[in-house]
N, C-alpha and C positions, 0 to 999 in steps of 0.2 A: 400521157401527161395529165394532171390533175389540176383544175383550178383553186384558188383560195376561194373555202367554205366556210360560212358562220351558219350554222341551224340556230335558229331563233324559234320559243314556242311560243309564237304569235297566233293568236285564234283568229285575228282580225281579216275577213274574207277582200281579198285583192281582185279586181280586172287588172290586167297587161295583156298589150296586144306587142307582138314582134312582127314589122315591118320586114317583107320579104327583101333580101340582096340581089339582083340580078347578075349574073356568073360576068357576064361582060363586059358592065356599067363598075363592078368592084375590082374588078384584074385589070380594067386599062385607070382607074383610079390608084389601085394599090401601083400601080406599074410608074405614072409620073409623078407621083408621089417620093417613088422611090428615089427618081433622078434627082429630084431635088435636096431631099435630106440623107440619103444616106452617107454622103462627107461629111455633113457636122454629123451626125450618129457617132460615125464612125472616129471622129479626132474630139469630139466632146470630155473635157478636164471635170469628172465626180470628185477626184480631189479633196482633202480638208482644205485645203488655201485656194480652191478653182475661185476665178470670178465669180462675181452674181449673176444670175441670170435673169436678164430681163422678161418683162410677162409682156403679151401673154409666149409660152416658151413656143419657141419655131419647132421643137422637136414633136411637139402634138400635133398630128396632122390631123383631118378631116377628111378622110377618104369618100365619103356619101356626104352627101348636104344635109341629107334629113338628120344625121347625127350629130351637125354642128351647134345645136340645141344642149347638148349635155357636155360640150368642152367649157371646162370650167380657165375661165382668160386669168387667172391668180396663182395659178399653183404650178411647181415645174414638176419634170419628172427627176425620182431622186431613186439613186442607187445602193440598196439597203447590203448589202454586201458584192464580196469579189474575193474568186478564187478555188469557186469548184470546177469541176471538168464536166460535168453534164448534171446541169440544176432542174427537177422534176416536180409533180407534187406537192404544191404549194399549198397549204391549209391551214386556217385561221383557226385558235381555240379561242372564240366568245372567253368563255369563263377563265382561264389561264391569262390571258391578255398577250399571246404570242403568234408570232406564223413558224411553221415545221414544214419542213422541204426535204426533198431527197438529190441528194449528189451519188449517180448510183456507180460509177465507176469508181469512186472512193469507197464504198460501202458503207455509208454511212447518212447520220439524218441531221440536221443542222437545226437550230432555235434563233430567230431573234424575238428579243425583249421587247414591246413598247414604251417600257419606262425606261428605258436610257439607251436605246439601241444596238445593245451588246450580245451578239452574236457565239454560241458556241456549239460544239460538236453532241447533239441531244443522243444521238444510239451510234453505235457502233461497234461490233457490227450491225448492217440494217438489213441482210440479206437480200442487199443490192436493190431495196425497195425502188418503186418510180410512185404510184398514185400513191394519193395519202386524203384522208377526208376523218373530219368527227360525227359522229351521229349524235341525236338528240337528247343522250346522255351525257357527253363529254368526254365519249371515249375516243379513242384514236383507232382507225381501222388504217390497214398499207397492205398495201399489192406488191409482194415479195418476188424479184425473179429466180433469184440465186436456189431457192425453195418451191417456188412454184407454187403458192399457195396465199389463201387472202389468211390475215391477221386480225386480232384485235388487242389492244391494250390496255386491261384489267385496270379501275382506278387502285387498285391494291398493290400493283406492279405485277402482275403473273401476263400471261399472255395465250388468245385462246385461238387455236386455230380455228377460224369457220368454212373455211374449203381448202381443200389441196387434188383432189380429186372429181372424175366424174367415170362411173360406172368402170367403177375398179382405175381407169387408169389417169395415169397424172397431167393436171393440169398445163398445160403451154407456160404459160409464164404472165401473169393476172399483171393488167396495167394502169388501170383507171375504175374508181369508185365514185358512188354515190348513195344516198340512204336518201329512202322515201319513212314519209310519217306513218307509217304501219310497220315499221319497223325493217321492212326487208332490206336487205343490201343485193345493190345490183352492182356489175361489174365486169369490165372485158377481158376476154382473153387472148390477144392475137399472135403473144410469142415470141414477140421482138427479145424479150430477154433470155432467151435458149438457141437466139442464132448466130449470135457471137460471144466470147467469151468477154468484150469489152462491159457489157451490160448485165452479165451474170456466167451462166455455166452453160456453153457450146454445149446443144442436143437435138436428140429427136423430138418431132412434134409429133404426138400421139394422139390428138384431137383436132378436129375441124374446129377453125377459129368460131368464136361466139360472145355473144353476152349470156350473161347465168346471174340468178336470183336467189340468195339464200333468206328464206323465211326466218323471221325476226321471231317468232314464239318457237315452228317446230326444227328450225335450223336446218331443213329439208330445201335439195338446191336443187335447181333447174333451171331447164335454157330458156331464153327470152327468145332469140333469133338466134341463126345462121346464117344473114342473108349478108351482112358485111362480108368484107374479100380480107380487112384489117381493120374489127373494129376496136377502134383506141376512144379518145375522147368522152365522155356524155354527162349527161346532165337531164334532170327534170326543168320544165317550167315553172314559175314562182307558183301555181295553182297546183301541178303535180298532174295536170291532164294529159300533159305532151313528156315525150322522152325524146332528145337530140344525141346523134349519134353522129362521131365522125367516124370517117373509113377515110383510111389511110393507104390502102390497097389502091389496086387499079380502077375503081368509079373513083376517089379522091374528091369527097363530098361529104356534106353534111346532112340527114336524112332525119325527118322528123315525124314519130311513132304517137297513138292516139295511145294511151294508159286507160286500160281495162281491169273496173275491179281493185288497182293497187296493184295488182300480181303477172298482167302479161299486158301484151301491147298486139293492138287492132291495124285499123290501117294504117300506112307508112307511105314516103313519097320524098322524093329530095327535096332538100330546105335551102340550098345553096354548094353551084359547084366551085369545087377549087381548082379545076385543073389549069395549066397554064402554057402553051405550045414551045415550044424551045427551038432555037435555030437547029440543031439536028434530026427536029422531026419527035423528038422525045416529050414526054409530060410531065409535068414537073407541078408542085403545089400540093395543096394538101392541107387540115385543121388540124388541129391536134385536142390541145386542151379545148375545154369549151366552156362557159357560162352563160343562162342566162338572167337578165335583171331584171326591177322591176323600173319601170319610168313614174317616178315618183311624181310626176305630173299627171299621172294620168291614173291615180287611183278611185276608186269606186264603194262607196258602200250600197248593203243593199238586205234588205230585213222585213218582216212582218210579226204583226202584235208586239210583241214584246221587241224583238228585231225592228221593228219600225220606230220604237222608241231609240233604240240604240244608234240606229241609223240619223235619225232627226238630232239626237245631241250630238254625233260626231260632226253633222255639218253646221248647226249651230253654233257649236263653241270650236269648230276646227277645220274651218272652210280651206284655210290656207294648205291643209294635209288632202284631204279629197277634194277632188276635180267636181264631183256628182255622184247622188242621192236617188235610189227608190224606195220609200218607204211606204209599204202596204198597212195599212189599216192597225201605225202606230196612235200609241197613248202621245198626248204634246204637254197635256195640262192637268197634272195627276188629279190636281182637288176641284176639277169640275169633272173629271170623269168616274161614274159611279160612285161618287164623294158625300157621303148623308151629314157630314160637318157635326153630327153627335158627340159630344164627348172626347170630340179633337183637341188639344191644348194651338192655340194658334199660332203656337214656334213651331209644333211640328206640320202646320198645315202650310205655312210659310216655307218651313225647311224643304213640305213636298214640289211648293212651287218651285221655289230655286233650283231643283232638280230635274224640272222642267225643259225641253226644249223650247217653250215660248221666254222664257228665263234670260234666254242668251240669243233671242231673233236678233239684234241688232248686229251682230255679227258676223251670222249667217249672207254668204255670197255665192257660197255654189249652186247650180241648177239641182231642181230637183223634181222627181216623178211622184206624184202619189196616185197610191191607189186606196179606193174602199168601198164596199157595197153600202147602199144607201139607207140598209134597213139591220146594219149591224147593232145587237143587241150586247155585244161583251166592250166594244169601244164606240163610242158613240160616235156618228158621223159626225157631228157638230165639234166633233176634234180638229177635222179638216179642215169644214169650212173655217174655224178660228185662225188654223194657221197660215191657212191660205192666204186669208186678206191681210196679216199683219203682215208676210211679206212681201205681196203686192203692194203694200203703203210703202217698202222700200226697195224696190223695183228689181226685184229677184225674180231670177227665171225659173216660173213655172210649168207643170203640164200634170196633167187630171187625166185617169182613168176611172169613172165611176160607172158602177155595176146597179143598175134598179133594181131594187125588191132583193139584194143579195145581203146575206149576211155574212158572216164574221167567217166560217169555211164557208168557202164560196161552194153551194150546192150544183151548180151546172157546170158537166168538165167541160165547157167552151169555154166560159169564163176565167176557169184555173191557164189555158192555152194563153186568151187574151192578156194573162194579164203576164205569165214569163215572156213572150213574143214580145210583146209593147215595153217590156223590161232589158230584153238583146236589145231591142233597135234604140232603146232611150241613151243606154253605155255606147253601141257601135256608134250614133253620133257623137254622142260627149267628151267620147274617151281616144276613141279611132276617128274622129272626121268624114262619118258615116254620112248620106243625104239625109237633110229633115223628112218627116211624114209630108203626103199631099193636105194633112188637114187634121186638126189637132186630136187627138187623140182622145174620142169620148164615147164610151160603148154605149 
């Protein structure tokens, strides 16, 4: 199964951190959870003439507390169609303005509209697709079982195969996708659709299950792992460091891989078990699809020179969007910094003000780190101290890392250590509820 994707070419560099689930603390959660609502679930009226439903909806649970933070109390859950036999594959096109799902026992791929809700049958046949996802072009890529092979979906209408094979012989039956920003497509292959006829075409499996990577420039595939029993599900981290994998097999867990390079994956280590003991002694549970988000609470910017500028006006003018700021030895106040005022007309020495992160202090509220050597000749340190004190006059949290006798590249690699290290712990508190330093933070 495939989550709904939007790729977005967002250059803007994100922190997210993901709060570990503990296997026990979420199965006896998920577990009276269950008792509770799965009758209304279950007899709940989607209906055009159902009642209203009052907010906030009893059908949103909160199975962890620390999530009960992002249930939004205004909105219910709403059911965008009805009537497939097995709904897969769920995937957003940004640009189109639709979601495209696989019903794969139908063989076929379904559309809804966002502009009026209207629902219809998008391919057909779909070669019994299940995943489905768009890559950073707009294309549509699907995980075919009926064929056993990944796809993709020419904006011209043609359509190109990018795998069906591995060393000569045919793939199992590809289930789940994803695209990293370097273009590669990665993707599982566990098979489920060649073991029964319900979900494509009863076969032999020729391959040990895997994930596999098709390079985005040479179209050259390869295996990522074999160490899944059934891997299904995955997903990048909104930074693209981490790869989550579910298995569906006998560990029936979620396992979370380090991203090396773009191209393979480092160490790995379960992220969350699902298994669940069953009164006959059996195991039961399991992920399937998978996402993860960012907590829009808890973003970060973070920049030097020119990047420290950029950092300083996104907290100045857009405190409300980031959490917290490190910015290293930005410009604040363009026409006092290296500004000879010759022959400036004074709209444009104005216009550089306004462009200014001193510009927009007054609005600035989120915490922030600076850094700067004290003896920087390309940004003048007196950029700092300026901004320092105007937002100490309105009681904004600060902290200072300054380097003596350092200039603009810091020449001592202790200094380059000090100041990424004091840069993790400044996020890990701000962002994650990390502990403060014993003592403020001044090299």
């Amino acid at each position: 199964m495939s989550e709904a994707r939007h790729h977005q070419s967002d250059s803007q560099y994100a922190l997210e951190s993901t709060a570990k689930i503990g296997r026990r603390s979420f199965l006896a959660a998920a577990a009276m959870a269950g008792v509770t609502t799965v009758a209304r679930a279950q007899t709940r009226d989607y209906g055009k003439n159902a009642p209203p439903v009052r907010y906030p909806d009893r059908d949103i649970v909160v199975l962890d507390k620390r999530f009960a933070k992002y249930k939004i109390g205004n909105t219910p859950i709403q059911r965008l169609y009805t009537g497939t036999l097995w709904a897969e594959g769920p995937a957003w096109s940004g640009g189109g303005r639709y979601l495209v799902w696989s019903d794969i026992p139908n063989d076929r791929q379904l559309r809804w509209l966002e502009e009026d809700g209207h629902v219809s049958v998008f391919r057909k046949p779909s070669g019994y697709s299940n995943g489905n996802t768009f890559d950073f072009e707009g294309r549509e890529l699907s995980c075919e079982h009926d064929n056993r092979r990944v796809i993709r979906y020419e904006n011209n209408g043609k359509t190109t195969v990018l795998a069906d094979k591995w060393e000569g012989k045919p793939l199992n039956a590809p289930n789940d996708i994803v695209v990293h920003p370097d273009g590669g497509i990665w993707f599982t292959d566990p098979g489920y659709g060649s073991m029964v006829n319900y979900e494509g075409n009863k076969g032999e499996l020729f391959l040990k299950e895997a994930v596999y990577r098709i390079d985005g420039r040479t179209a050259k595939i390869d295996i990522v792992t074999t160490e899944a029993v059934k891997p299904n599900g995955l997903c990048f981290s909104p930074d693209y460091k981490k790869l989550y994998l579910c298995d569906t097999g006998a560990p029936k867990n979620i396992t979370v891989w380090d991203v090396i390079d773009g191209n393979k994956i480092g160490k790995g280590h379960e992220f969350a078990g699902m298994k669940q003991k069953m009164k006959d002694g059996s195991f039961a549970g399991g992920a399937d699809g998978i996402r993860a988000d960012v907590d829009g609470k808890r973003i970060g910017l973070w920049g030097g020179s020119y990047g420290g500028y950029l950092t300083a006006m996104g907290l100045a003018r857009n405190s409300d969007l980031f959490a917290a700021g490190v910015d290293m030895h930005g410009v604040h106040d363009w026409p006092t910094d290296n500004w000879d005022g010759k022959n400036i007309p004074a709209e444009l020495t104005k216009l550089a003000h306004d462009s200014s992160p001193v510009a927009a202090v007054d609005t600035w509220k989120s915490p922030v780190l600076f850094i700067h050597g004290d003896d920087d000749r390309n940004v003048y340190f007196t950029q700092t101290v300026d901004l320092v004190a105007r937002l100490r006059a309105r009681n904004v949290e600060i902290e200072q890392l300054i380097f003596p006798d350092e200039i603009h590249d810091f020449l001592l690699h202790k200094d380059w250590l000090a100041a990424y290290q004091t840069t993790a712990d400044f996020f890990d508190r701000k962002l994650n509820g990390g502990k403060p330093p014993a003592e403020t933070a001044v090299h």
